[in-house]
Structures are given as C-alpha cells and as structure tokens.
C-alpha positions in Angstrom: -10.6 4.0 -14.3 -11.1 6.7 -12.6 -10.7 5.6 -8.9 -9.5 2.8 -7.0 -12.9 1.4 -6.4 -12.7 -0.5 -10.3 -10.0 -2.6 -9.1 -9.8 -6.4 -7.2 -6.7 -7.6 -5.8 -5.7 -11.1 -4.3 -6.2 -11.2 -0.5 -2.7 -13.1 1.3 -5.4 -15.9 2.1 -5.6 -16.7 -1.5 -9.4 -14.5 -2.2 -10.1 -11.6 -4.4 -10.9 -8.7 -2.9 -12.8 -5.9 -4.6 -11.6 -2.6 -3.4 -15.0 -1.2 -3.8 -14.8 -2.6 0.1 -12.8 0.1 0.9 -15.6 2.8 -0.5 -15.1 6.0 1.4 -12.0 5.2 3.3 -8.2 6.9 3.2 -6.7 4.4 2.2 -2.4 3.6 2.1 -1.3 1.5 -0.8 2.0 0.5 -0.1 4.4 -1.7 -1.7 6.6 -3.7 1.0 9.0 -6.4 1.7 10.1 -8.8 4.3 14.0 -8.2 3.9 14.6 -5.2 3.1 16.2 -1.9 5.0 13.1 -0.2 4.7 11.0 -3.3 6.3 10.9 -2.1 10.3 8.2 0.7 8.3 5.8 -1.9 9.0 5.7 -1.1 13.0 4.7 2.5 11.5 2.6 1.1 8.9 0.8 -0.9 11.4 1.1 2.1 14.2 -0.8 4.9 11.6 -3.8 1.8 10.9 -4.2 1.5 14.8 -4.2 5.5 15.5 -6.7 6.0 12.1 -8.8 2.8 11.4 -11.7 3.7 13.7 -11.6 7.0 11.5 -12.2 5.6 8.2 -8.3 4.1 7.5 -7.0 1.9 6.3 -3.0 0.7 5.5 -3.2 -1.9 2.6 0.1 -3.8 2.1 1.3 -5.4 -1.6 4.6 -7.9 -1.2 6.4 -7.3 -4.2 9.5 -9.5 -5.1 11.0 -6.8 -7.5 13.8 -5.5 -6.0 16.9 -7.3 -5.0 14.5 -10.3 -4.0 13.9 -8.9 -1.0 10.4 -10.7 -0.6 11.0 -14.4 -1.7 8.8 -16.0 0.6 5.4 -17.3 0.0 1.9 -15.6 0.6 1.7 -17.6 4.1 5.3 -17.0 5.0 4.7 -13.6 4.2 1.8 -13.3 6.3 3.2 -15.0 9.5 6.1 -12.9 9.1 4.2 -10.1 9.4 2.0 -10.8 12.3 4.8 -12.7 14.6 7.6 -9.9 13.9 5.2 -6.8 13.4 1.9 -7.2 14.9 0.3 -6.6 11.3 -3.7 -6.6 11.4 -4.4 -4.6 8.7 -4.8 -6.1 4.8 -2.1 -7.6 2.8 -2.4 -8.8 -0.3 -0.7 -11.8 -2.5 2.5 -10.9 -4.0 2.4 -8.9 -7.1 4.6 -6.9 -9.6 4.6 -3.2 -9.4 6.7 -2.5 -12.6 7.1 -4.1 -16.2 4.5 -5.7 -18.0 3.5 -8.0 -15.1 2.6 -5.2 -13.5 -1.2 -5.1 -11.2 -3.6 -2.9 -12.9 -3.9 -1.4 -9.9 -0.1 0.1 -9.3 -0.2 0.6 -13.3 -2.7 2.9 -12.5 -1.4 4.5 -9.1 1.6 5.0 -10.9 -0.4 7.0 -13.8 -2.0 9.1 -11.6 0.7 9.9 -9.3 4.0 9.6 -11.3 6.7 10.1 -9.1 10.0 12.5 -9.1 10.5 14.3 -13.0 7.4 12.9 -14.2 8.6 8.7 -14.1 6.1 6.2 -13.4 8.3 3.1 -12.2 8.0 2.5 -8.7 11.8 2.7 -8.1 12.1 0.7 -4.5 10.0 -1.0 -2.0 8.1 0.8 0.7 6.5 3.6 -2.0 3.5 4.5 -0.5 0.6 5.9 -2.4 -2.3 7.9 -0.2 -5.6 7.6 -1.8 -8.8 10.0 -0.2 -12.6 9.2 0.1 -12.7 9.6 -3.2 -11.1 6.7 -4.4 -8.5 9.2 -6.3 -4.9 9.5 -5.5 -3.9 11.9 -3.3 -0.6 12.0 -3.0 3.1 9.5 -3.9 5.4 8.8 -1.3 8.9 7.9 -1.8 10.9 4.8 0.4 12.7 7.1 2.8 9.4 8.8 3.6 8.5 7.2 7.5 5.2 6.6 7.7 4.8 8.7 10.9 5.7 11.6 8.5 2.2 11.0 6.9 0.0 11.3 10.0 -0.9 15.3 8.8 -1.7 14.1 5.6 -3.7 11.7 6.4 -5.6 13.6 8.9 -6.2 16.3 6.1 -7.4 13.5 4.1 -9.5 12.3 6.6 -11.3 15.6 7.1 -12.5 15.5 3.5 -15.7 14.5 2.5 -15.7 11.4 -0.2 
C-alpha cells in the first residue's frame, strides 16, 4: 500500500470502516489505553480534534491491550470510558494489536513507513502517535511522552499542504 486510504478498520460500534472516508484529511493515528499513565493525553487528543476538525482533522484512536494490560475492557466499556471521563467525539476503533503477528495491517504498515528511534519498527508503548497528511502517506512518528499539544505546528504545517 502506498497510503492509508487501502486500509478498513473496525469502528468501536462493531462496523468496518474504510479509511478511504478520511480521503484528504490530516489524520492522527494513535494507539491508546484506558489505564495507563499516558491516558489523561486523551483531553489533548480530543482538545487538537476540536481546534482542527473544521480544518480537515481528524484524531483516530486504536485501544490496544499490549502493554501491561492496560486496556482490558471491552469495545463498549471502552467507548463509555472515553466519552464520560474525556469528552471523546472523534473515532475510535475496536481493539487491536499493534505488534507481533496479530498485528492490524494498518500499524504493520505505519510502523514500515515511519519506524521509530534506530530504525525499529515495534511500537514500544501506548500513546505512539502517527501523523499522516492529505496524502494518505505518513508524515511523521511520535513517541508516548510526546503531548499532543506539542503537535499543533505540525499539524498546522500539514494542514497547509495540498493532498
């Protein structure tokens, strides 16, 4: 593939969603979990979709239990959680695996295109954020410990591309 518009995920209400939808969007891919130290990045998450979304954003969250099971609830627990604690409106996605053979196609392939620190693909906690432009094509890997209010001049930049 050569961008993100190939791939469908599972929406947290159980249907498939074809990225394709997100055609010409900024999009951030990001990895997260309900109890983790990292999770209060969802108020950020949630305040960068609000400030860019009528500009063509869009925050796209993945629950992944791969890390110190620090997402063991279900797809609806998940959700609620996020909406009752965080406000969340923008998309989440059904649980998936970032790393080792169970791995969605689509983080195999964010992780190809944007490997992260010395060249290594794994995604090595929760919270890794991946910016993808217009294009559909990677843009830029963030690690864990990057807030997401450190994006917001990337994302601009992004934003003032042309798909």
């Amino acid at each position: 593939m050569d961008t993100i518009y190939g791939f469908t995920a599972r929406g947290i209400d159980g249907n498939d969603i074809a990225l394709e939808t997100f055609r010409g969007q900024v999009l951030l891919l990001v990895n997260v979990a309900s109890e983790c130290g990292f999770t209060p990045q969802y108020e950020g998450l949630q305040a960068l979709h609000r400030t860019y979304r009528d500009q063509g954003f869009a925050v796209l969250g993945f629950p992944c239990d791969q890390f110190g099971h620090q997402e063991p609830g279900s797809d609806a627990e998940i959700a609620a959680f996020c909406t009752t604690r965080f406000d969340v409106d923008f998309p989440l996605f059904s649980k998936i695996e970032v790393n080792g053979p169970g791995a969605h196609p689509l983080w195999t392939w964010l992780k190809q295109e944007r490997p992260g620190v010395l060249g290594t693909e794994a995604i090595k906690w929760n919270f890794t954020k991946f910016l993808v432009g217009r294009d559909g094509r990677v843009r830029r890997r963030y690690a864990p410990t990057v807030k997401p209010a450190e994006l917001s001049a990337d994302v601009e930049a992004a934003l003032a591309e042309a798909g």
